[in-house]
N, C-alpha and C positions, 0 to 999 in steps of 0.2 A: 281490675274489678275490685271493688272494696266489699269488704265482710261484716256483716252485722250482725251483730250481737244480739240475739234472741232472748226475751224475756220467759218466764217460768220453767226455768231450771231446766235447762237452758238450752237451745242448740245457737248453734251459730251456720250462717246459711250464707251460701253463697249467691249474689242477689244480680248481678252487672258484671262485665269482663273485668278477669284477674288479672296484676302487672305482671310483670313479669317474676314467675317463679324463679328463685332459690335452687338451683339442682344441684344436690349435692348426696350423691348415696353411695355408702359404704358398703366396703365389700365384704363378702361372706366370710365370717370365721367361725373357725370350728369351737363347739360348744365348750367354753373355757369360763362360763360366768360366777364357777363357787368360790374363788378368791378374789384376791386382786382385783385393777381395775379392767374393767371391760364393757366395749362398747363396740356392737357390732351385731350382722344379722344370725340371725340360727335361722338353720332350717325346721321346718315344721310340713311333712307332706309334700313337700314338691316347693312349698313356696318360703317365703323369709320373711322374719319378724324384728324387727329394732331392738334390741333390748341393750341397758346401759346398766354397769353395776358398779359400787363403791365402796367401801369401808370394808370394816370388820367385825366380828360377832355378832354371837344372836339375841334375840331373834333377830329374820330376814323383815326389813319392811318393804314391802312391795306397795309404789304411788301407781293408782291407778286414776287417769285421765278425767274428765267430762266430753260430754256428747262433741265430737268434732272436733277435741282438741288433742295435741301430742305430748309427749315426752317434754318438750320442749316448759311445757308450762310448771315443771318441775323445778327443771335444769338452769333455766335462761332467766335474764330478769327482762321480759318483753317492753314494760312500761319506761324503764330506764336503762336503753340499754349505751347508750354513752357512762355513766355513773352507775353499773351495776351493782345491786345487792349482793348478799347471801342468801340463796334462794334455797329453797327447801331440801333438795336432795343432796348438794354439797354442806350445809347444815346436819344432817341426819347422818351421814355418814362418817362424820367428828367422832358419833358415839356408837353404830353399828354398820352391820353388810344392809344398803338399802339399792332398788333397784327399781327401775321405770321402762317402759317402753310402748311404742308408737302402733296404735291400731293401725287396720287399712284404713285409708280416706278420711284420716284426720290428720291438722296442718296446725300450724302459728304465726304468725302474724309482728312484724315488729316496722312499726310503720304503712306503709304502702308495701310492702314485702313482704311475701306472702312464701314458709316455709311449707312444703308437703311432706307428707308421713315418711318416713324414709322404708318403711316396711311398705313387701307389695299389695300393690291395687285387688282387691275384688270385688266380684259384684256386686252391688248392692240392689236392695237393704238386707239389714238381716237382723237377728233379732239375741236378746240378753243372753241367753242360757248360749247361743252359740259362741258370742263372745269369751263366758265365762270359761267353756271350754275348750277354746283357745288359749285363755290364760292359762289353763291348767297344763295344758303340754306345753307351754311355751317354759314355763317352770321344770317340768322334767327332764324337757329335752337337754333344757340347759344347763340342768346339773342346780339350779339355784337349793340353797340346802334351806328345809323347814328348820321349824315352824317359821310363821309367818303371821306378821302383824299388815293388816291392809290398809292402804290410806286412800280413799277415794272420793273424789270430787264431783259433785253435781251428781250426772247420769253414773260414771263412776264409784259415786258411791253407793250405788242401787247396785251395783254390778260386783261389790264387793260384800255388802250382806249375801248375795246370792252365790256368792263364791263360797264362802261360810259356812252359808247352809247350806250347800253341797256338796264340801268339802271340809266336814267340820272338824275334822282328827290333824287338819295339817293350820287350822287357823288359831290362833292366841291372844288377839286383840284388834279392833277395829277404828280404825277415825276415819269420821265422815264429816267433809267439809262441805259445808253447804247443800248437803246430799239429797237427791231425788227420791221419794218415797210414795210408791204406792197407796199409803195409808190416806194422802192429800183428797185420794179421787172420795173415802169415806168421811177427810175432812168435811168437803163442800158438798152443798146444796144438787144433786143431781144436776138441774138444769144450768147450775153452775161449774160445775164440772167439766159438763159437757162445751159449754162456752170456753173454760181456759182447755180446752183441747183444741177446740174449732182458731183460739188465739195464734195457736204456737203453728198451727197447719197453717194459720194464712200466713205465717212467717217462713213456712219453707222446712218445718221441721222433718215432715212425713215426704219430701220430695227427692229424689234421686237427680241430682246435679256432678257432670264430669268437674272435674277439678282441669284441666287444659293439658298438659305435658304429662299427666299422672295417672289418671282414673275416675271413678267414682268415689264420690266424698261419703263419708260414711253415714247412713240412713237407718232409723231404728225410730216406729211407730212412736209419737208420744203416748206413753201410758198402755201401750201395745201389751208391755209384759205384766201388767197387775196384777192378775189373775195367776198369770207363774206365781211371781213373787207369793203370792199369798199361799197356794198352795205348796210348795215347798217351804217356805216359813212354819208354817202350819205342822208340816209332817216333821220338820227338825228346827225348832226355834234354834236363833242366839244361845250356846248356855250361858253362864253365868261370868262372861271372860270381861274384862277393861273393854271397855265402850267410851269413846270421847265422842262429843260433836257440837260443830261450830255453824255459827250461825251469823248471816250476814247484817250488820245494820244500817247500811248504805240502802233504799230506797230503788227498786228498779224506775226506770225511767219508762211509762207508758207512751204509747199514740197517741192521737188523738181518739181513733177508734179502737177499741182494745175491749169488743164484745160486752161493754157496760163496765167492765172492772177501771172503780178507781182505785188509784196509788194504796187509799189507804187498806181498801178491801182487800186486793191484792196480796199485801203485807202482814196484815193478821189472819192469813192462812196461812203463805208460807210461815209464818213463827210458830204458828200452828205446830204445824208439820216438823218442824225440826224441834221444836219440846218434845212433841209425841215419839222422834227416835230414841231420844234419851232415857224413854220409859222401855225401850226393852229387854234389857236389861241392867239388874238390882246396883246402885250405886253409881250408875253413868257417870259422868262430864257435862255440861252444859254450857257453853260461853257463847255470846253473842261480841263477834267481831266490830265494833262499832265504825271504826274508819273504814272499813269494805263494803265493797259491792260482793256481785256474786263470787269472783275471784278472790275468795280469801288469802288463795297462795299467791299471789301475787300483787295484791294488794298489799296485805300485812305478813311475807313473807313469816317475819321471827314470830307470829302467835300459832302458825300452822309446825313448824318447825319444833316449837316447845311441847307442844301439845304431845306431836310424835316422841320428840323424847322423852317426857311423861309416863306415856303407853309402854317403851319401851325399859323404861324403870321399872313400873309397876309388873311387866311380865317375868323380871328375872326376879324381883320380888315383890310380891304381891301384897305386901305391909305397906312400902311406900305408897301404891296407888292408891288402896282404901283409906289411907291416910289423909288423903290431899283434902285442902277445902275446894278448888275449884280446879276447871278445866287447863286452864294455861295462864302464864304472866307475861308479858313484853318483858 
């Protein structure tokens, strides 16, 4: 069964039978993730979580994921993987301790090969703030040391303001690639709104699908958690830390029916939307990725990569970052 790529930020749904899965899962080690390299599950409650770490010093960057995707999209170079890049997370940990890992019920894709999460299954759906909270023991359990700069993608990066502002004493800087934002549903027109919600439902965003040998694929309302987001933003904004964010300029590819949105409408919300993050706080980053799609990290691997190093200059001194004229360089 093949996977489709879901347009407005984004899920990816499982649509027709899967080939055959990739099984390949690692077994349990005990929580060894604040040096060295380590790659392997921790426990969390009863059950086990992927987590993969590298380098050294601080701060910790923790990659966090988009809607249904893994670890994998950090780590692997999926589009090339005969002639692999330097993909983001081996990149990033050249210059710091950086660290990624695998929700339940999100997979990767390399070919007709379909990887699943190597963390275990649970039920789905479930929704932001629990995720977030996951994140947060998955991080102490396993020793990963603060502070912590977040990098997250798509749904991911909605999942990491919220982490922020939830956790705002262990966070010190934020990059958001392509990142999902709340603010979109005030960009648009009410009944437009409501259309690119009704879009991503007929695409499967909002539906509970087994992955086959695995579980449930991981399922979280589109736009479900807005109203979190707003109200915890609200009660603890952003402070005033290194904010980057990158923005796609590759064109999603519509339906033919696609609720009346065309390509162009489409496109000057989402640009919207990712100007409007860069306003939250004083001095942001701003770049628009010109040769990517939504997958910036994998697209243009070394602009998501530079970026983070950037962030992670500017947090040990915060002269360079205020310095920069722009987001990132190739």
């Amino acid at each position: 069964m093949r996977l489709i790529r879901v347009i407005g930020l984004l899920a990816m749904l499982l649509s027709v039978p899967l080939p055959a899965l990739a099984q390949s899962t690692p077994e349990a080690a005990s929580p060894a993730a604040a040096s060295g390299d380590f790659a392997g599950l921790i426990d969390i409650s009863g059950r086990s979580l992927y987590l993969e770490c590298h380098g050294t010093g601080s701060p910790t960057v923790v990659l966090v994921a988009g809607y249904r995707s893994s670890a994998r999209y950090w780590s692997d170079d999926l589009l090339q993987p005969d002639a692999p890049r330097t993909m983001v997370l081996p990149a990033v940990a050249e210059s710091t301790r950086v660290c990624a890992y695998d929700r339940p019920g999100t997979y990767a894709s390399i070919g007709e090969e379909i990887l699943p999460s190597r963390s275990d299954p649970i039920a789905q759906p479930r929704n932001a703030p629990e995720v977030v909270a996951e994140l947060h023991t998955l991080l102490q359990t396993a020793g990963v040391p603060g502070p912590y700069v977040l990098a997250g993608h798509s749904l991911g990066g909605f999942i990491s303001r919220l982490y922020a502002s939830t956790y705002p004493e262990e966070v010190v800087g934020v990059v958001l690639v392509d990142a999902f934002s709340e603010r979109l549903e005030t960009l648009l027109p009410p009944e437009r709104w409501e259309a690119l919600v009704q879009l991503n439902r007929d695409f499967g965003t909002d539906t509970v699908v087994p992955i086959p040998g695995y579980g449930d694929v991981e399922t979280i309302g589109y736009g479900a958690d807005n109203a979190v987001m707003r109200e915890t933003a609200a009660a603890m904004p952003l402070p005033p830390l290194p904010l980057a964010v990158l923005a796609h300029g590759q064109p999603f590819a519509l339906p033919e029916d696609a609720q009346g949105f065309t390509s162009e409408e489409l496109e000057s919300f989402l640009s919207a939307a990712n100007e409007d993050l860069a306003t939250l706080v004083p001095s942001a980053r701003y770049f628009v990725a010109s040769e990517s799609g939504h997958d910036i990290h994998q697209d243009q691997p070394e602009l998501v990569s530079e970026a983070v190093r950037q962030m992670v200059a500017g947090v040990r001194n915060p002269a360079a970052w205020y310095g920069l004229n722009s987001c990132c360089a190739e």
